[in-house]
Each structure stands twice: as C-alpha cells, then as structure tokens.
Steps between C-alpha positions, in 0.01 A plus 500: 500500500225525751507678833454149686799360334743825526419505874674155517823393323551085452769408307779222511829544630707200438301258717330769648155613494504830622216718584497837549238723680482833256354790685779661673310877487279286724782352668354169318134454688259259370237512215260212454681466180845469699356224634311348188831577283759325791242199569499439132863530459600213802200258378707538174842441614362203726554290256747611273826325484722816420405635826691377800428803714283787562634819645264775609676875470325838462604797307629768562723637866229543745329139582405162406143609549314714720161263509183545332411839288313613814337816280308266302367257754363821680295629214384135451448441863278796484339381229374141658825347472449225241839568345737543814310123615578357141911636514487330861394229394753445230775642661448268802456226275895615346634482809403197581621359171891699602447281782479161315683605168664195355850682441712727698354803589721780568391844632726800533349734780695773417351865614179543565261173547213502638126350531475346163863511436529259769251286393728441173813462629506331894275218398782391262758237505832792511467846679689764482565805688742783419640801731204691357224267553213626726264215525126585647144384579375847520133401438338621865617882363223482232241289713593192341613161631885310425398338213656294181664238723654782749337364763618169534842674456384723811362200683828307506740779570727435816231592843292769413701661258238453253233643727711807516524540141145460415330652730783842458517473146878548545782432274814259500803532374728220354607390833149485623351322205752197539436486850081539441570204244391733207863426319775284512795690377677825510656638148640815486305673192822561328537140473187389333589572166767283547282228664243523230741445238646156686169308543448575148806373380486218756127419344576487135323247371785446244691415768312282708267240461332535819360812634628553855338439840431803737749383696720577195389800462525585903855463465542694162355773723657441844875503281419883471341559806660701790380536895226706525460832702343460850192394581362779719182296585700230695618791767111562583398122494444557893285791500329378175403109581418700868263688420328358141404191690189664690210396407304821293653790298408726821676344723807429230513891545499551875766258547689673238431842669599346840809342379726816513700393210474811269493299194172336643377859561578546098313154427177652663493791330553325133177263604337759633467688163367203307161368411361363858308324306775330286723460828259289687441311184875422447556389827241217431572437195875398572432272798305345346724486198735330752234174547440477105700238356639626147534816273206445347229459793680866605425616156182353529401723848692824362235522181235497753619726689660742254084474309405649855679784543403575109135529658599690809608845490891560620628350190378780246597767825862339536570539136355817477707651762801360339481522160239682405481763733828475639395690839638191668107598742318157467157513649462206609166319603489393786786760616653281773588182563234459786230546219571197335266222650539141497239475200704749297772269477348190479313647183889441357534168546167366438443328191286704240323368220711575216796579604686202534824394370476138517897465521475272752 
C-alpha cells in the first residue's frame, strides 16, 4: 500500500462512507496526497448507491487535523513555491466540493482542528464538536492569511467576532465554534462511537431504499447531542464588536489598549506578535469576504492572496519560528504594523496572472 493511501482510510460502514485522516504523529496535517487521495475518494462515492453518507474522522486521540504539513510548504515556499500554490489550489478546490457534496456530509471536530482541518469539516452539511475540540484560524502566526473557506466562516461570525479571531489567531472551544457558526452540535467524545455506529446502521442500504436527507442525518446526530459548554466569546461581544469595528489594524489596537478590559489588553498582545504584514492583509481580506456572494468567490480571493504571501517574506519567517526553529522569535518584515502601507496590502487582493481559482 502506498504512503498516499495509508495516510487516508475509506472504507464502508453499513451505509457509511467513512474517511479517515491517518497521520496522528502529525496530529493528521495535510499532504498534497491527503488531498489527492480524499478528493478521489468523495468523487467516487458521489455516485455510488451503497453510500448514503460520508463521515469525516481522524485517527488517533489528539485532533481531527491540525491544517496543512506546514514543514513542507516552507521548504517549498523557499524554493519558489510551485508546490504549496498547486496543494492550494486543490485543496481549495476540495473544500469547495464539501460545500456542494451531493450526500450528507458529516464532520467530527473532535481535538485539535485547525486551518486545513477546518476547511474539511465546517464547509460540510453536519458538524461536530466534542469537549475536546479546539477549533482555530491560526494563519496570521505564520504570516499567512484565513484561508480554505475560513474566512467566510470569520466574515459571518456574530459582530466582529470573526475579526477577533483572524486578526489574533486565537482559538475556540466547542462553545465558541457553535456560536462563530463553525459547528452545529455538541457530542460528548465518549459518545461518538456510539453515534457512528447508529447512522451506519440507520444507512444500510439493505435496509433502505433511499439514502437519507441531511436533515435525516441532523437528527441522527442531534438524538446524541447534549448542551454545549459556554461560549466565552459571547461575554466579550461588547468590548470585541467595540473595538474591531475601527477602521485599520492600528487603530483596532488602540481602542483595544484604551478599552481597559484586560482580556482586550491580552487580544493586543496576541496581534501584536503576528506577521504585520499578514494582519493588515486579513483584515481586508475578510471584509471584503463579507461583500462576496458565495464560498467559492471567497475561495477564489484567498488563492490570491495566500500566492502573495508565498512571494513575500513572513510566511517562510512564521514557519520557521514555529516549526522549524521553534524560538517562537519571528523577524518579521516590516516589524510593525505601521510599516505596512496601503500598497502592501492591496498587492493581496489584486488579481495576478496565474493565480486564479476560477471558482466563481
């Protein structure tokens, strides 16, 4: 068996297709041949009758999926890039088909899923959180931009709540991704098993002659379902919509330094510490994510913008820092938000000869 196919399990499960991402030592982050191998699998299972629905897992305790293999795409990036723009491009493509999928599409978000992870799992039909999920955009750490659909997500999160994610690369919990719309039900982990094993009885194809709707399938899921914790972003919504709605990232920051809210205090420092660069970009990028008018013309800007900031320079830094590195010391360039012009972030949005989607 190759390494493409061992890194993702499909296989039938009564009515079930189930997929399953196979990296856990990697807590499950994305190869191009994840995404060759998982594409391939739901173009398959499109139109075969013994599959009623898909379920998206990953192995192992730690996560669904912690986003793209981030060590790779920085010795590509600093190689010219031609491979980390060719996995965008597909994996964009993917999530836009998760978005569309003729069948049921059910995600479980349990543990750790970020970047890519989301990009899998909240564009489809059923999401799932557990008591372990932690559910992030973190791209702004590495100089990137919310990408893979996360920014439409971002866009139409309650106020500015979206804003506030992005731009501090900060993390939700299971109460905070149902509020952020980035799931739409709470199962205790302990439960899934047990939830797995009744929509694949309930999708036998032995045992019915129609597949099920998602609205079948919603209420397979919400019958194991339980409230969720707290959602500790609706206690800041005040300070948050406050203070995100000013104009630039600059003055996002003084009104979040003049707020007197500690947490606000906390929210500066996070964006502080990421790419300038990336910031700025990401606050463009989702308002005007919030004018575009489907999943695809978002998927459309984000490959723009996620080619630029493979030709700029934070992107290689961020990762390096990180995860190669690890001396969590980014140098970024520029070094502060105030030396990011105007023409640095338009470069982002423009459109670039040859590198466009065409989604839309």
């Amino acid at each position: 068996m190759s390494a493409e196919v061992a890194e993702v399990q499909a296989f039938l499960d009564g009515g079930v297709g189930r997929i399953v991402l196979n990296r856990p030592r990697a807590l499950n982050s994305l190869t191009h041949g994840m995404i060759t191998a998982v594409r391939a699998t739901l173009d398959e299972w499109a139109t075969d009758d013994r599959v009623r629905v898909v379920v998206l897992t990953g192995a192992g305790e730690r996560g669904l999926c912690a986003g793209a293999d981030i060590r790779a795409m920085h010795d590509d990036a600093k190689a010219g890039g031609a491979g980390t723009r060719a996995f965008f491009r597909d994996e964009y493509r993917l999530n836009a088909l998760i978005a569309r999928y003729p069948k049921p599409y059910v995600a479980v978000m349990d543990g750790i899923t970020m970047g890519g992870g989301v990009g899998l799992s909240a564009h489809g039909a059923v999401r799932i959180v557990t008591e372990r999920s932690t559910v992030a955009m973190p791209e702004t750490r590495i100089g990137l931009v919310p990408d893979v659909g996360g920014s439409r997500l971002l866009a139409h999160a309650p106020g500015e709540l979206g804003i506030h994610l992005g731009l501090t690369s900060a993390s939700m919990g299971p109460g905070d991704a149902l509020l952020c719309g980035f799931a739409d039900h709470f199962v205790p982990s302990a439960r899934i098993p047990e939830l797995l094993d009744a929509l694949a009885r309930g999708t036998d194809p032995a045992a019915s002659a129609t597949g099920p709707t998602t609205a079948d399938v919603d209420a397979v899921v919400a019958a194991h379902a339980e409230p969720a914790p707290p959602a500790a972003l609706a206690e800041q919504r005040t300070w948050i919509d406050a203070c995100y709605a000013a104009e630039t990232a600059e003055e996002i920051v003084e009104h979040l330094l003049n707020s007197g809210v500690p947490k606000a205090k906390e929210a500066v420092e996070l964006i502080l510490a990421n790419s300038p660069t990336a910031v700025k970009a990401a606050l463009a990028a989702l308002r005007r994510a919030r004018t575009l008018p489907s999943l695809e013309a978002v998927l459309d800007q984000e490959y723009r913008v996620s080619c630029a900031a493979l030709d700029g320079h934070d992107l290689v830094e961020g990762i390096r820092a990180q995860v190669i590195d690890k001396d969590r010391n980014p140098r970024w360039e520029p070094a502060a938000l105030a030396g990011v012009t105007a023409v640095d972030v338009a470069r982002f949005l423009a459109p670039r000869e040859g590198d466009e989607l065409g989604l839309a």
